[in-house]
C-alpha positions in Angstrom: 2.9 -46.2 10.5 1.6 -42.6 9.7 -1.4 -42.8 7.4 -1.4 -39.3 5.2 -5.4 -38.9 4.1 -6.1 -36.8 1.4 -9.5 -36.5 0.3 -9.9 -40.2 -1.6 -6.6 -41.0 -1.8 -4.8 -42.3 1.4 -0.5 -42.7 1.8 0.2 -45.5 3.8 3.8 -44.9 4.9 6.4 -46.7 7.4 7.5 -43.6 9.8 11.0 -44.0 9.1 10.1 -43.6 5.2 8.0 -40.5 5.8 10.7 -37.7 4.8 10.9 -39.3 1.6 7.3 -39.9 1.1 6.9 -36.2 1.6 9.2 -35.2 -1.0 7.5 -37.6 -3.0 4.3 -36.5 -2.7 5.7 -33.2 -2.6 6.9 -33.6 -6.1 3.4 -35.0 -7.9 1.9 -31.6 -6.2 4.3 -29.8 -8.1 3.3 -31.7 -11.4 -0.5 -30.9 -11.2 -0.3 -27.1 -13.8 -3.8 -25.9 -12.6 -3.8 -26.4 -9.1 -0.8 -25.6 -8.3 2.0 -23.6 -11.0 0.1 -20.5 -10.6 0.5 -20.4 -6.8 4.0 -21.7 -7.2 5.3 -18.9 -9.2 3.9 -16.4 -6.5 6.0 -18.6 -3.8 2.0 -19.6 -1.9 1.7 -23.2 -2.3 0.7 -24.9 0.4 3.5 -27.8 1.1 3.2 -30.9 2.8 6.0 -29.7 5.6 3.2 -27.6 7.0 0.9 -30.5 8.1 1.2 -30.1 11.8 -0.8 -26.5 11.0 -2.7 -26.7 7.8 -5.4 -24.5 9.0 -3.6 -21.9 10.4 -1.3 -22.2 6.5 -4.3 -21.7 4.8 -5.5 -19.0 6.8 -2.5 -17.3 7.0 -2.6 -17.3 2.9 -5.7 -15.7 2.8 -5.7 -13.7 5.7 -2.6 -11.8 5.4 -1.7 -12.4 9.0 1.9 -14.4 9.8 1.6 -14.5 13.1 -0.1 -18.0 14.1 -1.9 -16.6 17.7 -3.2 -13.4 15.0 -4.4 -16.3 13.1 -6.3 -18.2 15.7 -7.7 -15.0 16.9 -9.7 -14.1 14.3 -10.6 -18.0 13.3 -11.9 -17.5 16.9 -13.9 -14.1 15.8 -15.3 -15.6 12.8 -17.3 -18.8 13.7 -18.5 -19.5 10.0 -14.6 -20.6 9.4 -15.1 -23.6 11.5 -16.1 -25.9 9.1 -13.0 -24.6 6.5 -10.6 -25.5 10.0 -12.0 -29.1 10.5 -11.6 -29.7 6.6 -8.4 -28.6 6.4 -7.4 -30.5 9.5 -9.4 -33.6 7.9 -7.1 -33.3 4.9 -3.5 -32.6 5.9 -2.9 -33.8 9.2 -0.9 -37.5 9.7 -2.4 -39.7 11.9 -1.5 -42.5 13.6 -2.8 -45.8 12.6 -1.9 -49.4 11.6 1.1 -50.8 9.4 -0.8 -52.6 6.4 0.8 -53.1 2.8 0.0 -51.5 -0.2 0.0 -53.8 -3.1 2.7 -53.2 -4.9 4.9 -49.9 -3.8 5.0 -47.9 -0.5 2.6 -45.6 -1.9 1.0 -44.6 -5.7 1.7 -41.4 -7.8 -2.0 -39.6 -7.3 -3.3 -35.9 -8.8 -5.2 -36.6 -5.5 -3.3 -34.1 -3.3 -3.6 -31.3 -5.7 -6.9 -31.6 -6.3 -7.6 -31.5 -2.2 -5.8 -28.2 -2.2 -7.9 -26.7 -5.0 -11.1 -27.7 -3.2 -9.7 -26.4 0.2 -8.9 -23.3 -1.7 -12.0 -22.8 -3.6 -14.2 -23.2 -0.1 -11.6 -20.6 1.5 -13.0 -17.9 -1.3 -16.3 -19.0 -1.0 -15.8 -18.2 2.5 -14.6 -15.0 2.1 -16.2 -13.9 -0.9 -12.9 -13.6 -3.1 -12.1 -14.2 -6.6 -11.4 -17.8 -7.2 -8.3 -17.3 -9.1 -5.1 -16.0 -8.2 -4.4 -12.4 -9.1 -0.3 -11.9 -9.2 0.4 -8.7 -8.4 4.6 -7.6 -9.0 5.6 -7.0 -5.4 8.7 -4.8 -4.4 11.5 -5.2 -2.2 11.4 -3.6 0.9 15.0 -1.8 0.2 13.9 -0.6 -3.2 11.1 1.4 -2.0 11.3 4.2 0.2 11.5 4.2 4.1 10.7 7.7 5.0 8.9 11.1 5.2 5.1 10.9 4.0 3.2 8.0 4.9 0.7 7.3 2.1 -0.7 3.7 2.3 0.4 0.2 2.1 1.7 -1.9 -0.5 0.2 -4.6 -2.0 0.6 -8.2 -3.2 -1.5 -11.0 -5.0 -5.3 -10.5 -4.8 -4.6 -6.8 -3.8 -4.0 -7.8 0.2 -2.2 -5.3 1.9 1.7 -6.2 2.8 3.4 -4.9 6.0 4.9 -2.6 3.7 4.6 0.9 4.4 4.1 3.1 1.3 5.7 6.2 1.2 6.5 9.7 -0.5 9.5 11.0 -0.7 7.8 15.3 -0.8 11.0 16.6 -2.0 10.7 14.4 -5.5 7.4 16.2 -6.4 9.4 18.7 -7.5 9.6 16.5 -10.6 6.0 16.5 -10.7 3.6 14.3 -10.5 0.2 12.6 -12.4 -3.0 10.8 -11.1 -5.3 9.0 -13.4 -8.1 6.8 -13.5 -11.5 6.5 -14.3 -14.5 8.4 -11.9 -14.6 6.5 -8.5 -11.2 4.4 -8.5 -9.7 7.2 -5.6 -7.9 9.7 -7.8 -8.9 12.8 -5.6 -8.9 10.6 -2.2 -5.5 9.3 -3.4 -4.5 13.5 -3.7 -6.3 14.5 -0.9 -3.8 12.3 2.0 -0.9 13.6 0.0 -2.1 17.6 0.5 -3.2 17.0 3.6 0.3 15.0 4.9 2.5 17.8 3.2 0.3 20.8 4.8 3.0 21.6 7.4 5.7 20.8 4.8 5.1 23.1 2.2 2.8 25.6 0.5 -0.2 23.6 -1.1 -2.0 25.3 -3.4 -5.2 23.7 -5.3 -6.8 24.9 -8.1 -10.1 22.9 -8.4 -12.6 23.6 -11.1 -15.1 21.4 -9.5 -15.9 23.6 -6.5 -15.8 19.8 -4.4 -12.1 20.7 -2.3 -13.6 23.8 -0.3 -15.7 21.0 1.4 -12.5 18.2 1.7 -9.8 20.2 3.4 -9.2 23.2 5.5 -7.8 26.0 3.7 -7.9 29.7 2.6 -10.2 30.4 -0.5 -8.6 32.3 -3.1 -9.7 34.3 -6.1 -6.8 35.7 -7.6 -2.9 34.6 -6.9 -2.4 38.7 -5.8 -4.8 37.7 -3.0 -1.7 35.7 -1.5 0.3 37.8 0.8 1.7 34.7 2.8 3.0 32.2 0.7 4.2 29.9 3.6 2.7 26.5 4.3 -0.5 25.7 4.3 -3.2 24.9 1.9 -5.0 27.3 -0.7 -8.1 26.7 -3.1 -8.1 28.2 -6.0 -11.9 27.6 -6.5 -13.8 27.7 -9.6 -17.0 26.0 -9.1 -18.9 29.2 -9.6 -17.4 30.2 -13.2 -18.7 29.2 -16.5 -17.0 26.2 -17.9 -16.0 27.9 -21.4 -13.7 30.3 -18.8 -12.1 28.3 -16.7 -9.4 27.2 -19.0 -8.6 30.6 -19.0 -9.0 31.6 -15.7 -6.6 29.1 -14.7 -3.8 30.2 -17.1 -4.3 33.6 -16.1 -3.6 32.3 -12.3 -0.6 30.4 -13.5 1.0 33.1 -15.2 0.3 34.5 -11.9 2.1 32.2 -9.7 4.8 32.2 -12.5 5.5 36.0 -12.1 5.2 35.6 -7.6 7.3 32.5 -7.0 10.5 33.7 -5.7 13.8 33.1 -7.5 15.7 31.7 -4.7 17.3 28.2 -5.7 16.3 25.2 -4.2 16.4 21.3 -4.6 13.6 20.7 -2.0 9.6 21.1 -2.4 8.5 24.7 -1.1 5.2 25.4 -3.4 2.7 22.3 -4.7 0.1 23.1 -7.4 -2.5 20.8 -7.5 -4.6 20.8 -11.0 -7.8 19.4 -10.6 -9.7 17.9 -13.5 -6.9 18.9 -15.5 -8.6 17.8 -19.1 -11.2 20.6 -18.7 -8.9 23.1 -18.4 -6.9 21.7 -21.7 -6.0 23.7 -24.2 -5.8 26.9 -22.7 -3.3 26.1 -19.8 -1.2 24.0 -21.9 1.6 27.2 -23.0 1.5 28.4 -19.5 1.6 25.3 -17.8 4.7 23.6 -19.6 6.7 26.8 -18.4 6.0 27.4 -15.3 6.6 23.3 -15.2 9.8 24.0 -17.2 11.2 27.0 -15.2 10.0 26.8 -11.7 11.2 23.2 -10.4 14.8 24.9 -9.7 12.9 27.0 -7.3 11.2 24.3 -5.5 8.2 24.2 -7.3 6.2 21.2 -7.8 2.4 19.9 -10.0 -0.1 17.6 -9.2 -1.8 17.1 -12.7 -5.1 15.0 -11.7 -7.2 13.6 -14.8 -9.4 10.7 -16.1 -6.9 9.3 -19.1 -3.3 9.3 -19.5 -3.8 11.1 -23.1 -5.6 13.9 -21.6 -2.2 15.9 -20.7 -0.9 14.8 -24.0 2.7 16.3 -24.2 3.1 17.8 -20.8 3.8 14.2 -19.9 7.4 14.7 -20.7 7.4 16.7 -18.0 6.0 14.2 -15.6 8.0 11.7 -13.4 6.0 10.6 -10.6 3.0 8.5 -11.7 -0.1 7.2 -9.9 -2.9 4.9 -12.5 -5.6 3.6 -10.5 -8.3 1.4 -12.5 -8.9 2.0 -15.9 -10.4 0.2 -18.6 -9.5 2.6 -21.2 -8.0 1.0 -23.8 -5.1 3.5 -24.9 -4.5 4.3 -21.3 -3.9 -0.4 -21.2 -2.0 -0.1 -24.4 0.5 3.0 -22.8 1.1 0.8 -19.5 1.6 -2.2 -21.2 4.3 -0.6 -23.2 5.8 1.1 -20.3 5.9 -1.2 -17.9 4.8 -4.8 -19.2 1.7 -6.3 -19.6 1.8 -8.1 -16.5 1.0 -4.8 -15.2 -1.6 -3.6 -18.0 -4.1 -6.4 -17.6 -4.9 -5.9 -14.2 -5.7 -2.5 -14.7 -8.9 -2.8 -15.0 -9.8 -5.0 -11.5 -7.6 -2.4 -9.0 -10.2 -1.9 -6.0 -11.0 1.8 -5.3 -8.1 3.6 -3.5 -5.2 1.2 -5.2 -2.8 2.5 -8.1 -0.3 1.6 -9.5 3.1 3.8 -8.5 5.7 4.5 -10.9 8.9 6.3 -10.3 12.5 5.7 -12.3 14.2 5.9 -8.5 12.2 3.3 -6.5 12.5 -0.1 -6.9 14.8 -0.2 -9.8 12.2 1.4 -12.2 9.6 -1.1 -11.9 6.2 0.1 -10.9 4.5 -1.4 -7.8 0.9 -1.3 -5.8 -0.6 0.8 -3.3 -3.7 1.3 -1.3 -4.1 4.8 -0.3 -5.1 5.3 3.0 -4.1 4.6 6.6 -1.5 1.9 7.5 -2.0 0.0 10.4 2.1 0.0 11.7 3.1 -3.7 13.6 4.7 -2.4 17.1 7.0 -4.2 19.2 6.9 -5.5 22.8 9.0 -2.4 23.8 7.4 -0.3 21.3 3.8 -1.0 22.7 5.4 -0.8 26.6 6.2 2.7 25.9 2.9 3.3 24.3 1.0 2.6 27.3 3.3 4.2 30.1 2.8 7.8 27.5 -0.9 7.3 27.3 -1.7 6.8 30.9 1.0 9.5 32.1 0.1 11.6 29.6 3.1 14.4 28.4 6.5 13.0 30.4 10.2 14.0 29.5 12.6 10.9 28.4 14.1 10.8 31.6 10.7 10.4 33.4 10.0 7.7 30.8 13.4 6.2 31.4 12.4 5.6 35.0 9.0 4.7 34.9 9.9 1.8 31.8 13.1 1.0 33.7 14.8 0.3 30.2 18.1 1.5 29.7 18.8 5.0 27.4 20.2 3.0 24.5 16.5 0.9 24.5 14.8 4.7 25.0 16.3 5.8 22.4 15.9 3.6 19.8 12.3 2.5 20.5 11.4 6.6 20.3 13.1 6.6 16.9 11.6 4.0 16.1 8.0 5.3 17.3 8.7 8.9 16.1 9.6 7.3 12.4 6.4 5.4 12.4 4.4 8.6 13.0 2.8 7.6 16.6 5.0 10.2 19.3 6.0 13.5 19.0 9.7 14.4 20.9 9.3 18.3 21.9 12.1 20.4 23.1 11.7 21.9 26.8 13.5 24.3 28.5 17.6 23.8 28.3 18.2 20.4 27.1 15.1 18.3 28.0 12.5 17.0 25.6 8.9 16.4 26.1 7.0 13.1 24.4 4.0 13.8 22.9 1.5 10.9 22.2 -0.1 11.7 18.7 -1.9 8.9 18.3 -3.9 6.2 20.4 -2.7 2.1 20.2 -5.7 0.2 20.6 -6.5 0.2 16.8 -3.1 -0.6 15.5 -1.8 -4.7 15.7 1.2 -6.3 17.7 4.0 -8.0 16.3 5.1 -10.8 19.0 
């Protein structure tokens, strides 16, 4: 007999009827709302077929880690987790023991089960210093979103935990301009600061700041005037303010768009050649506002794009309708809750106001068949392969080596060369530099040691 002991309640079950004892049990889970329906609808439950590895399922929830060795690792790192492993073991794994009868029935309908999972659950947050409750956050799919060019972040699921979905940036659709708000410490300027600095060697960045803060964030030539431009090829450029009176900046800054409206040149293009990032955009309101929505108007054709940073969505009242690429991180404003609601659903709306610092919410009509999703901004920690992390290791001890010389040291064959060093070049970690005639150099951009290995 396999006796199933969970928390008061034990199953006693013959082990030729434990399948359908499962699904049994399976099913009153199901039926307990509170414990369960929430966790359900996000696809989290923890079911009865894990019960060889109940720790590791629980972990694994809260963690964010699939791989079961990951797991165990860090249950190995963090010894206050001990006690949460022997519970759960305590609870959900069958034991052996002796056939006896239960009066009446193999076993009894019970909330039992459900309330076992709730207390695992609520000693896992305790644990970890969580929210109790399950926060649902609408998650993409990974061929909705897209798979290419600047790497901004992550994506994220329930409770905000990181997926091992890379967030990125498509450059040439900021051309349709783009919007970041939120209230003061949510990661607006953070948030704009990885996009100038990722798009620094792919276009001409220029920053007008009326705060005086981005001299000190990124490197870049300080301008006064747009006439003070005589190279207007990639880089970045700060437009700084933080010296002028706060009644002139406003116009200041219309008089140094009209500028970059007369200097753009009028060559067509569909790709992003010039970014103008607007700083604190509602101080500079209403003075830019005539200038702006022209140059926002005329310019895209010529590869123009705007960064319009700002506290509230109302801020940039009707310049919005120029605006498709939207980043909210947290805000408890109500009109700003009441505008995202209608937009996008308030499934989205009321969890505005718990994003951590460095998370928005991304909209664009083209991804993920115009549904917003979640990202943390910041760096993302890519999951290499076997071959992929082989490779690593022979470039960083060898230091610069052609692909043949890596094709021989690796002993892998040039359709596995190839591939991996797409692969690894996609993912942002190696460099492929032509040489002389036809042979190309591999450059190691970054080091391994911090990122973590898929099995």
């Amino acid at each position: 007999a396999f006796i199933l002991s969970v928390k008061s309640t034990t199953y006693v079950v013959r082990k030729d009827d434990l399948p359908e004892a499962i699904k049994f049990i399976l099913m009153d889970l199901e039926t307990e709302a509170k414990a369960i329906k929430p966790r359900a609808a996000q696809k989290h439950h923890l079911l009865l077929e894990d019960l060889p590895y109940p720790a590791i399922s629980v972990l694994s929830e809260i963690t964010g880690l699939d791989n079961p060795n990951a797991v165990l690792s860090y249950a190995e790192a963090h010894p206050k987790l001990q006690p949460l492993i022997e519970t759960a073991e305590q609870l959900y794994v069958p034991r052996l023991g002796e056939s006896f009868k239960v009066e009446g029935s193999m076993i009894q309908a019970s909330q039992a089960p459900a309330r076992a999972i709730k207390s695992l659950l609520d000693r896992v947050y305790q644990h970890f210093g969580m929210m109790k409750e399950l926060i649902p956050v609408p998650v993409p799919a990974k061929d909705k979103v897209p798979h290419g060019d600047i790497l901004i972040g992550s994506v994220v699921g329930s409770n905000f935990r990181k997926l091992d979905i890379p967030a990125y940036l498509e450059k040439d659709k900021l051309v349709l301009n783009a919007l970041i708000t939120g209230v003061i410490g949510s990661g607006k300027t953070t948030a704009a600061k990885i996009i100038v600095e990722k798009l620094k060697e792919k276009a001409s960045v220029i920053v007008v700041d009326p705060t005086g803060a981005w001299k000190n964030m990124v490197e870049g030539q300080l301008i006064e005037r747009m006439h003070d431009v005589d190279d207007l090829g990639k880089g970045i450029k700060i437009f700084d303010l933080g010296d002028i009176d706060e009644d002139e900046k406003g116009e200041a800054v219309a008089s140094f768009l009209q500028s970059i409206y007369e200097k753009i040149p009028r060559k067509l293009s569909q790709r992003l050649k010039f970014l103008i990032v607007i700083e604190e955009f509602h101080r500079l309101v209403p003075k830019v506002n005539s200038i702006l929505e022209k140059c926002m108007r005329e310019l895209r054709k010529y590869g123009v794009g705007f960064m319009l940073i700002s506290h509230t969505i109302p801020d940039i009242g009707l310049i919005r309708g120029f605006v498709n690429l939207k980043f909210h991180f947290r805000t408890g404003y109500e009109p700003d809750s009441r505008r995202i609601a209608q937009s996008y659903g308030t499934e989205y709306a009321r969890i505005m106001n718990r994003l951590p610092t460095g998370m928005a919410l991304f909209f664009f009509h083209e991804y993920n068949d115009a549904r917003p999703y979640f990202i943390k901004f910041g760096e993302y920690f890519w999951r290499i392969s076997e071959k992929e992390r082989e490779l690593l290791e022979i470039i960083e001890k060898t230091g610069e080596l052609t692909i043949g010389e890596l094709k021989e040291r690796s002993g892998r064959g040039w359709s596995t060369i190839y591939s991996t060093l797409k692969a690894l070049k996609n993912k942002g970690l190696i460099d492929i530099v032509p040489e002389s005639g036809r042979r190309k150099k591999v450059v190691l951009r970054r080091k391994i040691k911090k990122m973590s290995y898929k099995k």
